[in-house]
C-alpha positions in Angstrom: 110.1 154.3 64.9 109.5 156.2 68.5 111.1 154.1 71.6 108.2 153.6 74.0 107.8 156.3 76.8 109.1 155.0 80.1 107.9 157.1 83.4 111.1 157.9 85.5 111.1 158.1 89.2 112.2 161.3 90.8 115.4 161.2 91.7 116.2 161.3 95.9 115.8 164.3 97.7 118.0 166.6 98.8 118.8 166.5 102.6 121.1 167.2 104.9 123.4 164.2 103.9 123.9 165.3 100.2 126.4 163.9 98.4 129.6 166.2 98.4 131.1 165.9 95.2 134.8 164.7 94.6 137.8 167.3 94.9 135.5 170.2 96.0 137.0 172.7 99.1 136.4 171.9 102.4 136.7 173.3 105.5 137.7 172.0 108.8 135.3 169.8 109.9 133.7 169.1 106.6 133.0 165.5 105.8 134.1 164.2 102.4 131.8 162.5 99.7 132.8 158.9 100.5 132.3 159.6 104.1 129.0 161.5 104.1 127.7 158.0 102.1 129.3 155.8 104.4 127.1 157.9 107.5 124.2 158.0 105.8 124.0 154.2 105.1 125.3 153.1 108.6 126.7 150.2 110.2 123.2 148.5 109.1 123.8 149.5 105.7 127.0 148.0 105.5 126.1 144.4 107.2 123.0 144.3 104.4 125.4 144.9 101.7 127.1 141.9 103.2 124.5 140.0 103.6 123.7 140.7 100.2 126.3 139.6 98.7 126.8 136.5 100.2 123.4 135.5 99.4 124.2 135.8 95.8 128.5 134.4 96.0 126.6 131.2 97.2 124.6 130.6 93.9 127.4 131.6 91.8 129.4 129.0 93.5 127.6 126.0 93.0 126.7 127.1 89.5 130.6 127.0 89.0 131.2 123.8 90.9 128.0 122.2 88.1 129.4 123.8 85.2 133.4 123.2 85.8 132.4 119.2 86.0 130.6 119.7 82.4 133.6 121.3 81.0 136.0 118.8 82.9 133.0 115.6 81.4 133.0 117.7 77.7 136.2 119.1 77.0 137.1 121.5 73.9 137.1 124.4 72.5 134.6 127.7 72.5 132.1 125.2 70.6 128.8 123.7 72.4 129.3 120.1 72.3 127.3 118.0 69.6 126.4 115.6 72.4 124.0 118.5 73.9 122.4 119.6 71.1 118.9 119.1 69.4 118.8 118.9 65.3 115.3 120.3 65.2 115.7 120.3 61.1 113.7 116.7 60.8 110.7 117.5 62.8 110.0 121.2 61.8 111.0 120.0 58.1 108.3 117.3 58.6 105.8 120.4 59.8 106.6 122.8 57.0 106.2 119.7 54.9 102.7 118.8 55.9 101.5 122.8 56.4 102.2 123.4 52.3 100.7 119.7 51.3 97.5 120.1 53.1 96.9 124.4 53.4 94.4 123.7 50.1 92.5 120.8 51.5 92.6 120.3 54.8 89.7 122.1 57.0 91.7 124.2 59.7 92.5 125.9 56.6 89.8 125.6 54.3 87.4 126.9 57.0 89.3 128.8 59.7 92.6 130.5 58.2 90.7 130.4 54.7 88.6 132.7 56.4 90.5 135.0 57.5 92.7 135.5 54.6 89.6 136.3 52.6 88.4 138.7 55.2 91.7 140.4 55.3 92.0 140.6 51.5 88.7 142.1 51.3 89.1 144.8 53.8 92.4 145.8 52.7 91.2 146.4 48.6 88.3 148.2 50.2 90.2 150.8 52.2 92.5 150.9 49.1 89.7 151.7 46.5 88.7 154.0 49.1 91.5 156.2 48.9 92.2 155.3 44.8 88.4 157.0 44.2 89.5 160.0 46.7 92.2 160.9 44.0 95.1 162.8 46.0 92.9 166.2 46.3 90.7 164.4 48.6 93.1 162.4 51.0 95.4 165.6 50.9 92.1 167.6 52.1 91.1 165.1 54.4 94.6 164.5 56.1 94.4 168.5 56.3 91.2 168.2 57.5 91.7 166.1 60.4 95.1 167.3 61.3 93.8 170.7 61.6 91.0 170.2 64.1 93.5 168.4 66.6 96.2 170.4 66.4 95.5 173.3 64.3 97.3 175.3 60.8 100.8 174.2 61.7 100.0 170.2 61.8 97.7 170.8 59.0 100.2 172.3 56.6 102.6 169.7 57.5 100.1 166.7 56.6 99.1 168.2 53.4 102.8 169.0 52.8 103.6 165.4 53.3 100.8 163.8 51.1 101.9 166.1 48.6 105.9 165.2 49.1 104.7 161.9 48.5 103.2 162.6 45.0 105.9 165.1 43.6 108.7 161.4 44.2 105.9 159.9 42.0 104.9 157.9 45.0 101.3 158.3 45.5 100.0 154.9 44.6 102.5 152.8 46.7 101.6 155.2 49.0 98.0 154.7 49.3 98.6 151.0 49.5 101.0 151.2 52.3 98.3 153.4 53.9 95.5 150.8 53.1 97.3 148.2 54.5 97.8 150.0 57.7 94.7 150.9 58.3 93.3 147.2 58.2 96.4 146.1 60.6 96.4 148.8 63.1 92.8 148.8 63.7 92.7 145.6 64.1 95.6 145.2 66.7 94.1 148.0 68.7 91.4 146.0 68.7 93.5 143.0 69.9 95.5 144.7 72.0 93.3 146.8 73.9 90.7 143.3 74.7 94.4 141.9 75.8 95.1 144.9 77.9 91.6 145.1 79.5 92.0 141.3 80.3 95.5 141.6 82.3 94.1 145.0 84.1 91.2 143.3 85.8 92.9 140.3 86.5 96.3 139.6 87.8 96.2 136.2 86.9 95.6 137.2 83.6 98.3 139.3 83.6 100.9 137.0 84.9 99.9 134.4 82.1 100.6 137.0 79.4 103.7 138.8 80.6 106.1 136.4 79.4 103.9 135.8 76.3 104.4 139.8 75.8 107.8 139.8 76.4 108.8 137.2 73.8 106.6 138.9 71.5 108.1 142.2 72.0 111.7 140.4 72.1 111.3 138.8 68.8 112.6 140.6 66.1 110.2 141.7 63.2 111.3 139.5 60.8 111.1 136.1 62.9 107.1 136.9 62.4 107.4 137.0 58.9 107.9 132.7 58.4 105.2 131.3 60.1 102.9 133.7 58.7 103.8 132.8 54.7 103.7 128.9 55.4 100.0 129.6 56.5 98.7 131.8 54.6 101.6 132.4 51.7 102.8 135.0 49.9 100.7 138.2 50.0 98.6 141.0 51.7 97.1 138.9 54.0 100.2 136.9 55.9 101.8 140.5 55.8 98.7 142.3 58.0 98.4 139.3 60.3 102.5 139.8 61.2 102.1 143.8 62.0 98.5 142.7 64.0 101.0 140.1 66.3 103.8 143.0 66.2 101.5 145.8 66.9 99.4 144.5 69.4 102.0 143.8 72.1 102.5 147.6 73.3 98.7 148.7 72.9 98.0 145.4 75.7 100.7 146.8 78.1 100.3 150.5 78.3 96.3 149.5 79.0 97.0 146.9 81.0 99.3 149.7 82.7 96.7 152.5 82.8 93.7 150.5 84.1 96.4 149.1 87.2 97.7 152.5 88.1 93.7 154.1 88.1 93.4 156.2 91.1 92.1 154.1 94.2 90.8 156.8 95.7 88.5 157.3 93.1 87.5 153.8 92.1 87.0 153.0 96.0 84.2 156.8 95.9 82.3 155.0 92.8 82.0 151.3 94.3 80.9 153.6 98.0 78.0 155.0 95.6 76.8 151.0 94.2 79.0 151.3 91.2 78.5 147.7 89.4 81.9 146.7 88.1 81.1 147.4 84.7 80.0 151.0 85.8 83.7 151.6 87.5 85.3 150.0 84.2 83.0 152.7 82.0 82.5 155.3 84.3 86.1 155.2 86.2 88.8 152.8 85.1 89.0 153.8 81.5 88.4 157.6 81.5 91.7 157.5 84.2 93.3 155.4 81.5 92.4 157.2 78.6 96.5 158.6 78.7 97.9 155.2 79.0 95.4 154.2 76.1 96.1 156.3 73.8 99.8 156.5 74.0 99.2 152.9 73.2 97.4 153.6 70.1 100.5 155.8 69.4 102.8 152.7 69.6 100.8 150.9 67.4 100.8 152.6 64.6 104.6 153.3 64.6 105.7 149.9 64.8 102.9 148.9 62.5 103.9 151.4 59.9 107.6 149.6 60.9 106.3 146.3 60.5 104.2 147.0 57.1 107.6 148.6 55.5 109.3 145.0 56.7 106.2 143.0 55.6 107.3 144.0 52.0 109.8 141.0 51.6 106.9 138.8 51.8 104.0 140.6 48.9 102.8 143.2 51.0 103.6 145.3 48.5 103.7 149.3 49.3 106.7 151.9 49.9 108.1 149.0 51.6 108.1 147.1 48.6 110.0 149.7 46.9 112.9 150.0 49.4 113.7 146.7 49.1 114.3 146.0 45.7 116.1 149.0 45.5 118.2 147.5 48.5 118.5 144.0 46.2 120.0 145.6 43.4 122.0 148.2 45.6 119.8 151.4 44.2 120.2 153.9 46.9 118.4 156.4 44.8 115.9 154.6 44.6 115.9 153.2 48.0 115.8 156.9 49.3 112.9 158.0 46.8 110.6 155.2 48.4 112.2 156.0 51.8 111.6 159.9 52.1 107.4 159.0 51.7 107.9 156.4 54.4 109.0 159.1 56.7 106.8 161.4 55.9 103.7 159.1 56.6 105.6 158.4 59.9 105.9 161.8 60.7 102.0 163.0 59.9 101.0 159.7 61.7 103.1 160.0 64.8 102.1 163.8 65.4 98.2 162.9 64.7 98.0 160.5 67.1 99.9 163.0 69.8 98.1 165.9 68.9 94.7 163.5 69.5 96.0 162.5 72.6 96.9 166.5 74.0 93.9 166.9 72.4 91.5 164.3 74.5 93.3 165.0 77.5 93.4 169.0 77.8 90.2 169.7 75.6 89.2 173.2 76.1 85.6 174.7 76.2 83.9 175.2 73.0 83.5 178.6 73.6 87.6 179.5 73.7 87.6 178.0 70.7 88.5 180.3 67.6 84.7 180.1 65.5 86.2 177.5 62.5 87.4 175.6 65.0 84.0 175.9 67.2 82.4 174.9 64.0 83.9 171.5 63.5 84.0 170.9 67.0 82.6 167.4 68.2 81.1 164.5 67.0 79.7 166.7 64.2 83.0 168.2 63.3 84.3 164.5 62.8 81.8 164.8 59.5 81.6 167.8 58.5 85.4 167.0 57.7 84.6 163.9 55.9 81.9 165.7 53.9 84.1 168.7 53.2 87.2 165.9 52.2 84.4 164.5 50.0 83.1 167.5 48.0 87.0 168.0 47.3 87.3 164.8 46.4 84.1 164.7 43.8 85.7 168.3 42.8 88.6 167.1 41.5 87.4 164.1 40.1 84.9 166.6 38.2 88.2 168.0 37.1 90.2 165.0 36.0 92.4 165.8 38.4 92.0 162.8 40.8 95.1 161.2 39.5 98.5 162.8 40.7 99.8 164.1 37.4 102.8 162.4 35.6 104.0 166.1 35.0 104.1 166.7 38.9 107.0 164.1 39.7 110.5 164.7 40.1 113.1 161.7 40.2 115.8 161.7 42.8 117.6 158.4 41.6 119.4 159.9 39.4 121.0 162.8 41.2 121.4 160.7 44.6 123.0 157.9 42.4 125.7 160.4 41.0 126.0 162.0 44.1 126.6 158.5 45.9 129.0 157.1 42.8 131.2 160.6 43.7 131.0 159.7 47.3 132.2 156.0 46.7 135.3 157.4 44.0 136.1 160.5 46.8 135.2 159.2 50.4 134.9 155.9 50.4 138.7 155.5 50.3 141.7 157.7 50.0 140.6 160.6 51.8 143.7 162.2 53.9 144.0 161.7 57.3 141.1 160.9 58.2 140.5 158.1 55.8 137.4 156.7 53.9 134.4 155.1 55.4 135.6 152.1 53.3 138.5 152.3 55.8 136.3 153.1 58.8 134.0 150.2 58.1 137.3 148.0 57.9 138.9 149.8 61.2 135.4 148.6 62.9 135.0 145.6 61.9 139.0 144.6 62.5 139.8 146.0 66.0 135.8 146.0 67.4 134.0 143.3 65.8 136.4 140.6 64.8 138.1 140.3 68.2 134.6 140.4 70.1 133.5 137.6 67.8 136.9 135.7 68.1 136.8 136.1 71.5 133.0 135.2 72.4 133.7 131.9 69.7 136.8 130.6 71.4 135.7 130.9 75.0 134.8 127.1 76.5 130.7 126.9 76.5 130.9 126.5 80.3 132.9 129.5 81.2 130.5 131.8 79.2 127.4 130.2 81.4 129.0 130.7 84.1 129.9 134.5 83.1 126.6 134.8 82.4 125.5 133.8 85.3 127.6 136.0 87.7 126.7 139.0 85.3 123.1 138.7 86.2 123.7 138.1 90.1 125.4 141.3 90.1 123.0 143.2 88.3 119.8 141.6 89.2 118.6 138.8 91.2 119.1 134.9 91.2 116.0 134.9 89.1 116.9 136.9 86.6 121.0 135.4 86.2 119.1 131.7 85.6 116.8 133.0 83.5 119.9 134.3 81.7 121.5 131.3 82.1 119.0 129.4 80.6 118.9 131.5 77.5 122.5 131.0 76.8 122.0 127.3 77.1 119.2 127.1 75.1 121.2 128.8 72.3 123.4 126.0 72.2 120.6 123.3 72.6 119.2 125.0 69.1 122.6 124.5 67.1 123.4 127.5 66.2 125.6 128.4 69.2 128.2 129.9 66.8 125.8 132.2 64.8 124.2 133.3 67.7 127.9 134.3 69.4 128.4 136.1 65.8 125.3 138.1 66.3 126.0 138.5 70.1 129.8 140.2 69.1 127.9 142.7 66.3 125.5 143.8 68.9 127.9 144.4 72.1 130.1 146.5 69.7 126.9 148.6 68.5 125.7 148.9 71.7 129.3 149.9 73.2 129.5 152.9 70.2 125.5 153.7 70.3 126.5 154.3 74.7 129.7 156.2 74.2 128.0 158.9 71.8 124.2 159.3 73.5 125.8 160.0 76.8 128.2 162.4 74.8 125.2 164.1 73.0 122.7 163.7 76.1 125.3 165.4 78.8 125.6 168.7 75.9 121.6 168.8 75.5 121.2 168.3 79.0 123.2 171.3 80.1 122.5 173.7 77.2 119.0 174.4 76.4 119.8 175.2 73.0 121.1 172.7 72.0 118.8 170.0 73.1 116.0 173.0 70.9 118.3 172.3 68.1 118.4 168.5 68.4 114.5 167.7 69.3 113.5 167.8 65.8 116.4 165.5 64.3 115.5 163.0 67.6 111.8 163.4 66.0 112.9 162.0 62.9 114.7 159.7 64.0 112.5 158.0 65.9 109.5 157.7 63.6 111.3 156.3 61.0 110.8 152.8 60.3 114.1 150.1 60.9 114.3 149.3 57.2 115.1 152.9 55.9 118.3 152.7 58.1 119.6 150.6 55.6 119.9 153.1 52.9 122.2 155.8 53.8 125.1 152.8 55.2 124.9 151.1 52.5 125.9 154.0 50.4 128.2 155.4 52.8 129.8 152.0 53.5 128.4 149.3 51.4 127.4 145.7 52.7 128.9 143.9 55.6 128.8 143.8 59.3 130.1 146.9 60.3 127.0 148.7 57.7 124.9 146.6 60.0 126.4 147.8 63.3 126.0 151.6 61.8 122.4 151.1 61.1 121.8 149.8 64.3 123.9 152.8 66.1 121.6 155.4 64.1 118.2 153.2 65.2 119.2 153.0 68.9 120.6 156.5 69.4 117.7 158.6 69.7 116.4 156.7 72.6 119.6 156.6 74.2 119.8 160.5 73.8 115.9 161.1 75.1 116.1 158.7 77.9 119.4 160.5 79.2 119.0 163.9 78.6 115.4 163.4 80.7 117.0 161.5 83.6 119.4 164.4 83.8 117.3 167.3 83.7 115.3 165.6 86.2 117.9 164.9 88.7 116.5 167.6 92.1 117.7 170.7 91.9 118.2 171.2 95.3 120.9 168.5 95.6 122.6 170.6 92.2 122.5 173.9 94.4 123.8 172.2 97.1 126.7 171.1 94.7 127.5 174.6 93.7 127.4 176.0 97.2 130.0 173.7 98.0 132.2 174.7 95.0 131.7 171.8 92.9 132.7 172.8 88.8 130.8 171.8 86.7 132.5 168.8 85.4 132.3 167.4 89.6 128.6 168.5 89.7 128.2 166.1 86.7 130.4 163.3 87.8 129.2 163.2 91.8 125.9 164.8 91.7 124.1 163.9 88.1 124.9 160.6 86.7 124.7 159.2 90.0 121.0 160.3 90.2 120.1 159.7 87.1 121.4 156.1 87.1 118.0 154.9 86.7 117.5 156.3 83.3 121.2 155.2 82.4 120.8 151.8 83.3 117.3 152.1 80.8 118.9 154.1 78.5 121.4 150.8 78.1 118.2 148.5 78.5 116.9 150.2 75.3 119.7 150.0 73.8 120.5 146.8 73.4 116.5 146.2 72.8 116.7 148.3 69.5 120.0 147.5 68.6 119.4 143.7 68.7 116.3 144.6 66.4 118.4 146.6 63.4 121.6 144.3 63.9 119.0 141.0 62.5 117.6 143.3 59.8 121.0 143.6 58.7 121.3 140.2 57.3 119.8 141.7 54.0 123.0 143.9 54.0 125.9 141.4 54.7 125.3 141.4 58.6 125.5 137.5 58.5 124.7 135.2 61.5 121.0 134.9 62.7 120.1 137.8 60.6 121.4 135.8 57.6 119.6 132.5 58.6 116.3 133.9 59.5 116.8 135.8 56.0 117.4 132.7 54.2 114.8 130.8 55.7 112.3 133.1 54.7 113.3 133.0 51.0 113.9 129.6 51.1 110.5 129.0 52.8 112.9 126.9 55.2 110.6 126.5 58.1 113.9 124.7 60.2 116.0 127.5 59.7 114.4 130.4 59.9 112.3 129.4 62.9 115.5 127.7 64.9 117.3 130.9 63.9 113.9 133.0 65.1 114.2 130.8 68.5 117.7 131.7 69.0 117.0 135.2 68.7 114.1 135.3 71.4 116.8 133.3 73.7 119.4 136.0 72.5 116.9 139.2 73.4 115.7 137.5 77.0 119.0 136.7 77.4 120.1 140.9 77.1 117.2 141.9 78.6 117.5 139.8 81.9 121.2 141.3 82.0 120.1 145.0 81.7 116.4 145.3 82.7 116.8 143.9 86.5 119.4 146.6 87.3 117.2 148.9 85.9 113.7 148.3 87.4 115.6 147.7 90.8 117.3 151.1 91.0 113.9 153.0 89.3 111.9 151.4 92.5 114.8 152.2 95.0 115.0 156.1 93.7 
């Protein structure tokens, strides 16, 4: 799935108080780094940096003075006292109780969610029959079609190369359902999230209400959506659309919210000078200047609605996804990777349409430059002269009995990937010399990274972890943010599941620690060799357009179930970011200040050290911020693989239809992702408006 695009500030400007870097030759006279900082901040600088801090010692204070008497009035161990905490199993048992007894008779749901459900069904079988009476020539053509008059022949053979991938594994028909099934939910959260978006640009008030709606919605893991939705509507297509429309609609309301609030003023204030009405600046002005923003948004919602539709699987929605995970249940890899190779692929072809119609929209060139096909099925016309040539393809090869994908066509790759993963398990999994099986690197992992974090986090009083919190987010943001953090912890605790949650905290601080150490490692080498970063943009592609589940298939044949598998996945999911994000804020550091650097006689390894990272801090401190994001994301996916804690519980609850578990275990991990993001964000968004 593709991390969402993040504008970086330019990093300062070069002038004459550049930093020098460390251990570079100076002449008499010549100030050192330390010293050129120290002038350029000033005496003034110095007594805010002061003030500053004792503005946020005084906070911290009290907050240890509250919480030492609560650990003095509730002594103990690393546990969150009984005394403090809620049992919420009663009441939402009670809820889950009456929502099953009465979702036949009762007239919310005979005549409201009824509704809907029907609504939902319908469309869906519609777009499917659509695409069953196409036969494969025709949605081959018509993904050919299309992908070609965006982008032209490459994109075009790439699409119809995809399609046809997807009927040589014998995939075709859970294919066109998966595809069915996106179409209904991703038009519809467009829908949903561009009235959202429209609503918070015009109004700040708006906007304010639905941030912190957004941000738990974004927070919340994709499987904490899945509950609610199956005790209202039950098992099937239509709880399964309505979970990607609530996932997918979040990141289509803030990049339009976004575009409409950064429109040009200058612009907007020449219409309203001319008697614009408002509506004529929102048509005429606002959204053509937003049209970027927009569609990027349209971008992100069909990635993590594909994402979200493979996920949905667990509950009936049937599909690719479907196919993945009961080849995950009965520990099939071959299978797993059969369903999983089509999922990237229609990740791939989606992802790159809905770029090239973006390019496409924004840098549209005259008609007349246009080579004469291309002229020919340009505009709104084009649009159907593709559909009717898709058609008389389709009609062709129905003519021909050929609208079926042949039996004869398919290849199986569960049986070669299942050898070829039972010689990997007798060969590497254990024994290998000196460098040992993954077997042994899982174990290594999990012994000296994830069971002393875990340990640690468990056995540490309550109180002394709030407070840690606490002076964690006064360093790195503001008061705000450290309560807010504060809060989060404590409402962990409130829930019950304080130890869980501390279980999933431990698996995520050691993925996050791994997925840091190698995406600076890989960023710094594509950042100072171009080819390199050539050679690593299409991997990074891939990456990130595949969908969280597939992760799960090549650890658990490399390392079979457990935490540490989970930790892996989760290091694969979150790296690409990490790497983009980096890699950018480096290249994008002024190159002034680097030929300043050099002049001086800095190496390369001092030009890196003084001159880059400290620049590009900004993007490292949202490189970490998406980290932990995505990693938090994968690590509760992992609780179909062994990952335990509030993976596990959320997991259960669902195929339990547990409405206490799986939404106090949901709960948790909203409090667990604010709780991250307050810690890592702040910095962020502080040093991004300061460069």
């Amino acid at each position: 799935m593709t991390a969402p695009s993040t504008p970086l500030r330019e990093g300062p400007r070069a002038d004459s108080r550049a930093p020098r870097p460390r251990g570079a030759r100076t002449g008499p006279g010549t100030r050192s780094a330390a010293a050129a900082a120290a002038g350029a901040g000033g005496r003034g600088a110095g007594s805010t940096a002061r003030l500053r801090v004792g503005r946020k010692v005084l906070p911290l204070a009290v907050a240890a003075a509250v919480l030492g008497t609560l650990g003095v009035l509730y002594p103990g161990g690393g546990s969150w006292p009984g005394s403090l905490a809620v049992d919420l199993s009663a009441p939402l048992g009670r809820v889950g109780e009456w929502i099953i007894d009465h979702r036949d008779s009762h007239p919310l749901f005979l005549y409201f969610f009824g509704h809907v459900s029907n609504a939902v069904v319908v469309s869906v079988r519609a777009v499917y029959v659509v695409l069953l009476a196409a036969g494969w020539p025709g949605v081959t053509a018509l993904a050919g079609l299309v992908a070609w008059r965006l982008a032209g022949v490459r994109l075009a053979l790439t699409s119809m190369a995809a399609f046809a991938a997807c009927g040589l594994l014998g995939m075709w028909v859970p294919t066109m359902q998966t595809l069915a099934l996106m179409a209904v939910a991703v038009g519809a959260a467009v829908v949903v999230g561009a009235l959202l978006g429209l609503a918070a640009g015009l109004s700040p008030r708006t906007e304010r209400a639905l941030r912190p709606v957004l941000d738990t919605m974004q927070v919340l893991p994709a499987f904490a959506y899945l509950l609610p939705m199956v005790l209202v509507f039950g098992i099937g297509v239509p709880a399964a659309v309505l979970a990607t429309v609530v996932y997918a609609a979040p990141p289509m309301a803030r990049l339009t919210a976004l575009g409409l609030r950064g429109a040009d003023a200058g612009v907007l204030e020449a219409a309203a000078s001319l008697g614009a009405t408002g509506r004529q600046r929102l048509l005429t002005a606002r959204l053509p200047l937003a049209r970027g923003q927009i569609l990027l948004g349209v971008n992100q919602a069909v990635m993590t609605g594909l994402s979200m539709a493979v996920i949905a699987s667990v509950i009936g929605a049937g599909g690719l996804g479907d196919r993945v995970y009961q080849a995950l249940a009965s520990v099939d890899v071959g299978a797993a990777l059969a369903a999983g190779i089509p999922i990237v692929l229609l990740a791939v072809v989606l992802d790159r349409t809905a770029a090239a119609a973006g390019s496409r929209l924004g840098t549209a060139r005259p008609a007349a430059e246009l080579p004469f096909l291309r002229r020919v099925f340009a505009g709104w016309y084009g649009g159907l002269l593709c559909v009717l040539a898709a058609v008389a393809v389709a009609v062709a090869g129905r003519m021909l009995g050929a609208a079926q994908w042949p039996a004869s066509w398919t290849i199986s790759l569960a049986d070669p990937v299942n050898r070829a993963v039972a010689w990997m398990t007798d060969h590497l999994y254990s024994g290998v010399p000196v460098v040992g099986g993954t077997a042994d690197w899982a174990a290594g992992f999990t012994g000296v990274l994830l069971d002393p974090l875990r340990g640690g986090l468990q056995s540490t009083p309550w109180w002394l972890l709030l407070l840690a919190v606490g002076a964690v987010g006064l360093l790195v943001g503001t008061w705000r943010s450290a309560l807010g953090a504060v809060l989060a912890l404590a409402a962990i605790g409130v829930l019950g599941v304080w130890d869980p949650a501390l279980d999933t905290l431990s698996q995520v601080l050691a993925a996050v620690a791994v997925t840091l150490v190698l995406g600076f490692a890989v960023a710094i080498g594509a950042a100072r060799s171009a080819r390199a970063e050539r050679l690593l943009r299409p991997v990074l592609d891939v990456c990130q357009t595949m969908p969280q589940f597939v992760y799960l298939i090549p650890v658990v044949a490399l390392f079979g179930v457990g935490r540490a598998p989970a930790a892996a996945a989760a290091v694969v999911y979150a790296l690409p970011a990490v790497v983009r994000i980096t890699t950018q804020g480096l290249r994008e550091v002024d190159p002034s200040v680097m030929e300043s650097a050099r002049s001086l006689g800095a190496t390369g390894a001092q030009q890196l050290r003084q001159v880059q990272l400290p620049l590009a801090r900004p993007a490292l401190l949202l490189a970490v911020n998406q980290a932990v994001v995505l990693v938090l994301a994968v690590v509760i996916i992992g609780g179909l693989v062994g990952g335990g804690a509030l993976g596990y519980d959320v997991v259960l609850g669902l195929a339990q239809g547990d409405l206490a578990t799986g939404l106090v275990a949901g709960a948790a991990i909203v409090c667990l992702g604010i709780l991250l993001d307050r810690l890592t964000q702040p910095a962020s968004t502080k040093e991004a408006g300061n460069a």
